[in-house]
Z-matrix of the N, CA and C atoms (Angstrom, degrees):
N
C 1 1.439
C 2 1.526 1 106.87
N 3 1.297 2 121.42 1 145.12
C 4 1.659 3 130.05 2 -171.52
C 5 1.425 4 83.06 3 -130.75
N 6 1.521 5 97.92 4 147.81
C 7 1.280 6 133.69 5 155.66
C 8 1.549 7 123.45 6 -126.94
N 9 1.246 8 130.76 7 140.63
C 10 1.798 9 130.81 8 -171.62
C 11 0.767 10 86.57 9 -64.17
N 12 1.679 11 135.05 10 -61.56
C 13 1.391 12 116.40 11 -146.29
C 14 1.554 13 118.40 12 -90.25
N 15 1.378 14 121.72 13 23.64
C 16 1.747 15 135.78 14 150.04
C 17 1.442 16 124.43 15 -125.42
N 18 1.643 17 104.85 16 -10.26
C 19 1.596 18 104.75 17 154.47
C 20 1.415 19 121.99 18 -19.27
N 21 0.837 20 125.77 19 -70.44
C 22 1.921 21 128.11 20 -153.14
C 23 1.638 22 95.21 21 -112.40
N 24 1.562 23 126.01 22 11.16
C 25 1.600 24 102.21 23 176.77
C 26 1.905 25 86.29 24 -96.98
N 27 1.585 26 91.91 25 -162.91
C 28 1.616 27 88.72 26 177.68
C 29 1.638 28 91.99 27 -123.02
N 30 1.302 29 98.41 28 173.97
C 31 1.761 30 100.69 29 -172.71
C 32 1.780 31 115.31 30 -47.68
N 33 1.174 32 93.68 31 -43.74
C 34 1.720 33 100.63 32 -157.10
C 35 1.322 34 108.38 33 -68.93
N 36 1.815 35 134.22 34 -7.73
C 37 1.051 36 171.71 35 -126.90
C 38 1.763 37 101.13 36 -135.62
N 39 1.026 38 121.88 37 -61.94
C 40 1.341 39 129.09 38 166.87
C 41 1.902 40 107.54 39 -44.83
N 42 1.419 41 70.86 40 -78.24
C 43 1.504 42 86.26 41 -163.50
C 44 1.435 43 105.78 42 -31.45
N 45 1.777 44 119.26 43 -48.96
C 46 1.466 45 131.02 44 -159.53
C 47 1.788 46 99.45 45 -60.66
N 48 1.493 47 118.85 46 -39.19
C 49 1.405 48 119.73 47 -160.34
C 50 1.485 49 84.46 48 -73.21
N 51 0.975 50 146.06 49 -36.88
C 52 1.762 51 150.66 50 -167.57
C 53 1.944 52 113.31 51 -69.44
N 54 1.023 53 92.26 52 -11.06
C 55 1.439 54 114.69 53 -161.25
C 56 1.392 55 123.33 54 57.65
N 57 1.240 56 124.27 55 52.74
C 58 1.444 57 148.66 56 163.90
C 59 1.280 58 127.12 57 -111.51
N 60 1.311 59 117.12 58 46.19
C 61 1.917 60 131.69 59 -166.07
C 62 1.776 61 97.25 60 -52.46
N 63 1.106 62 128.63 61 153.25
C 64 1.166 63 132.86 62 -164.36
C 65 1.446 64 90.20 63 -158.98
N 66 1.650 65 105.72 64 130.14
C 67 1.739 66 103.23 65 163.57
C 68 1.205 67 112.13 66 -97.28
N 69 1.341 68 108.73 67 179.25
C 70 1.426 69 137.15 68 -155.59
C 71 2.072 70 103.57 69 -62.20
N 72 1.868 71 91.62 70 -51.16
C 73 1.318 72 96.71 71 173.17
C 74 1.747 73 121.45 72 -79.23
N 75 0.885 74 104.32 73 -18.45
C 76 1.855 75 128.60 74 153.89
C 77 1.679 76 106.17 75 -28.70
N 78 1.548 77 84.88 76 -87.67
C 79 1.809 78 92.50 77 159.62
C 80 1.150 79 119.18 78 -34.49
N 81 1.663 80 109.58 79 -83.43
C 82 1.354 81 98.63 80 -167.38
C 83 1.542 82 142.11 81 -34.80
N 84 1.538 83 101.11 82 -33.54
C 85 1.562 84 105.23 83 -173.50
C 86 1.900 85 84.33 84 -92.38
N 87 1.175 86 154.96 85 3.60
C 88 1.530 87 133.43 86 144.32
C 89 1.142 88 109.66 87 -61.06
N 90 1.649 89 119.16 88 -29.03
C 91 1.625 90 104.97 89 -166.38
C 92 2.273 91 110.36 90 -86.07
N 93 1.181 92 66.02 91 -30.89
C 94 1.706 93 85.79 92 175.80
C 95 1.321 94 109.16 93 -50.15
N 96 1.435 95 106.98 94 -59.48
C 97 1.868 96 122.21 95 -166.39
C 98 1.435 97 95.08 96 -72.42
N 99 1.790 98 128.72 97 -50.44
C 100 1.297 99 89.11 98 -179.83
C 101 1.613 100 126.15 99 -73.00
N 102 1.082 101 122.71 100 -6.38
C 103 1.781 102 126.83 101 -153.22
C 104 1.851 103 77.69 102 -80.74
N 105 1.485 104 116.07 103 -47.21
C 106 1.645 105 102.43 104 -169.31
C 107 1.760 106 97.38 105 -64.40
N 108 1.078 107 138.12 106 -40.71
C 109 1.186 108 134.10 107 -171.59
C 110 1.788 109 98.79 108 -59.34
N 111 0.931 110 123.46 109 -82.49
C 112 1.434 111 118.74 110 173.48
C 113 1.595 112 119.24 111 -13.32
N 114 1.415 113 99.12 112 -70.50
C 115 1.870 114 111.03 113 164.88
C 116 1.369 115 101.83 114 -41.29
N 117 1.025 116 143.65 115 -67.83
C 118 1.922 117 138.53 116 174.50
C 119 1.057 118 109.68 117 -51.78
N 120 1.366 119 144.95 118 15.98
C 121 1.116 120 121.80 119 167.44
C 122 1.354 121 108.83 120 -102.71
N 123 1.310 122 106.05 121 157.41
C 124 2.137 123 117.02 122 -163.09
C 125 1.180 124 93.07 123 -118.32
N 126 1.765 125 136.56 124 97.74
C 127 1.359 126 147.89 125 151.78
C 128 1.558 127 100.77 126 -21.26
N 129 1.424 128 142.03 127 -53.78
C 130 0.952 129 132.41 128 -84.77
C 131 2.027 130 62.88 129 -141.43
N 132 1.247 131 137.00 130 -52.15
C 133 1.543 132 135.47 131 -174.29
C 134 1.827 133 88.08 132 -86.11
N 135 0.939 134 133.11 133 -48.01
C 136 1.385 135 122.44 134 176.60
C 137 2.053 136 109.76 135 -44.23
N 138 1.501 137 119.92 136 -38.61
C 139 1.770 138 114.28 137 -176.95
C 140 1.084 139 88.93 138 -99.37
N 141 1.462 140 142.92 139 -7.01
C 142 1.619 141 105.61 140 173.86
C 143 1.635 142 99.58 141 -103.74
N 144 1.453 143 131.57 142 22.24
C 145 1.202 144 124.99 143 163.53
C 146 1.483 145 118.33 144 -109.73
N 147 1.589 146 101.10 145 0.76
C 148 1.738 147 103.35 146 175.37
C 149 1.601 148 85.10 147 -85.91
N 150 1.374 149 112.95 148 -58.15
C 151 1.503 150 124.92 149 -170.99
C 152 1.860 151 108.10 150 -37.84
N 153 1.035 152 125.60 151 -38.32
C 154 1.226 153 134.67 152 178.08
C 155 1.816 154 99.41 153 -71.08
N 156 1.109 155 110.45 154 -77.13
C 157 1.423 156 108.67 155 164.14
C 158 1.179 157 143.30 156 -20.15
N 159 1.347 158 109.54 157 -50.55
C 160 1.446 159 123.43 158 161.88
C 161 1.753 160 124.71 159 -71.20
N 162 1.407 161 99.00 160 -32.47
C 163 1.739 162 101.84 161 171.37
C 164 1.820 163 98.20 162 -85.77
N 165 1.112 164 126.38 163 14.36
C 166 1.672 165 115.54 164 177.29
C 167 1.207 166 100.75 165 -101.49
């Protein structure tokens, strides 16, 4: 989801106007944790659980 008024800031920038300051290494280990989450994901249990879904 986009919004104009966080279009052109960068995340860590958002967050800070919200009062949620986040450091640099803050980030980093969010970007880390999700990229391993991504890597765990199984293509293969992800279509046979739409497939289940769709025959329910």
């Amino acid at each position: 989801m986009s919004s104009p008024d966080t279009d052109d800031k960068a995340f860590a920038d958002v967050l800070a106007e919200h009062g949620r300051p986040v450091s640099a290494e803050g980030l980093g280990r969010a970007r880390r944790s999700l990229a391993d989450a991504r890597d765990r994901r199984d293509p293969a249990a992800r279509a046979a659980l739409l497939d289940r879904l769709r025959a329910a």
